[in-house]
C-alpha positions in Angstrom: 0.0 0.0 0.0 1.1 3.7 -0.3 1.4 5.5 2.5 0.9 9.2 3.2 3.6 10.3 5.7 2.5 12.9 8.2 4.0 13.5 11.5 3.2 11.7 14.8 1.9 12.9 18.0 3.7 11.9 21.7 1.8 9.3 21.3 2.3 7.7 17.7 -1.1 9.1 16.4 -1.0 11.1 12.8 -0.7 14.6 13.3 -2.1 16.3 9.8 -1.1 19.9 9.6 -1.7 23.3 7.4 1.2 22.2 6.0 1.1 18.4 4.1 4.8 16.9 3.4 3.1 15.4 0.3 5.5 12.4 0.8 4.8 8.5 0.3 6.0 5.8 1.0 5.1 2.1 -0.1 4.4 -0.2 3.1 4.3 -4.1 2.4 3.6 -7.1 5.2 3.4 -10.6 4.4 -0.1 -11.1 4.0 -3.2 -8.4 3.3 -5.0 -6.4 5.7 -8.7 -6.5 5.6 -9.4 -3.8 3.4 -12.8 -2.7 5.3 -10.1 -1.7 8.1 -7.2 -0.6 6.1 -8.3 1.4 3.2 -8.2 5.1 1.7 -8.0 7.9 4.5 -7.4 5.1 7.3 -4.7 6.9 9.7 -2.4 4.2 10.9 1.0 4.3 12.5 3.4 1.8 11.2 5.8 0.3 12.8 8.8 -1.4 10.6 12.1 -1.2 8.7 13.4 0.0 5.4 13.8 -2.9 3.3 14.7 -1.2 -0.2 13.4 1.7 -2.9 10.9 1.6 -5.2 9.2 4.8 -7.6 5.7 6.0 -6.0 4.2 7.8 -9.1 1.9 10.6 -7.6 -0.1 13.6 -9.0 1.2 13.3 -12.7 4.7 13.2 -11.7 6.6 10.4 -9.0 9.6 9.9 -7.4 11.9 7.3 -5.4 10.8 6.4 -2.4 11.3 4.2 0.6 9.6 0.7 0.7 8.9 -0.5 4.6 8.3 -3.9 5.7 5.1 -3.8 8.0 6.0 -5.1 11.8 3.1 -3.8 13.0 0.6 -1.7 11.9 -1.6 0.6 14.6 -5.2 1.7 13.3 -6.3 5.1 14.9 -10.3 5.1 14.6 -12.4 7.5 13.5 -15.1 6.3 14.5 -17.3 7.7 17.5 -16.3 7.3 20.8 -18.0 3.4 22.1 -19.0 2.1 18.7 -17.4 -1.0 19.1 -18.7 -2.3 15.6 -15.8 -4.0 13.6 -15.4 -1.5 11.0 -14.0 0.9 14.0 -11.5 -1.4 15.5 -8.8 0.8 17.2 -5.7 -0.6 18.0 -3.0 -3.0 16.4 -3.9 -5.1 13.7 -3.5 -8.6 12.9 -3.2 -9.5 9.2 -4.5 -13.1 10.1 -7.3 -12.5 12.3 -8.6 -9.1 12.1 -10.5 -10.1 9.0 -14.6 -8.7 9.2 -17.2 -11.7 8.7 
């Protein structure tokens, strides 16, 4: 998936600003993440390493950018405060389990 970088809070959480970076970044795990939880304007945190380059085409134009293996991956909710339906999981996500029936 490309990622949006933005910068984090004290405590991890996406921190969008008058000012966007406009940078990406490609994020890869081993297996998918339920796309339900993990999908277009989901703010995540990810936690991982740099395992190569790869060009992120963007806007009409693209560059080279960093590709990050997925160790975790941290999905900040937007949903309202008690909804505990599983479209607003909050937390860390499992690849293998956190899959919606």
């Amino acid at each position: 998936m490309t990622i949006l970088y933005a910068r984090s809070g004290e405590d991890g959480e996406p921190r969008w600003t008058n000012t966007p970076t406009y940078q990406h970044f490609e994020a890869c795990a081993a297996s998918a993440y339920d796309p339900r939880l993990v999908h277009e304007l989901t703010n995540v945190t990810i936690i991982g390493r740099i395992s190569g380059t790869t060009y992120i085409g963007s806007g009409g134009g693209g560059r080279t950018g960093p590709v990050v293996q997925i160790e975790n991956l941290f999905r900040w909710s937007d949903c309202l405060s008690g909804d505990d339906s599983p479209e607003c999981k909050y937390g860390f996500l499992d690849p293998q389990t956190d899959i919606i029936d």
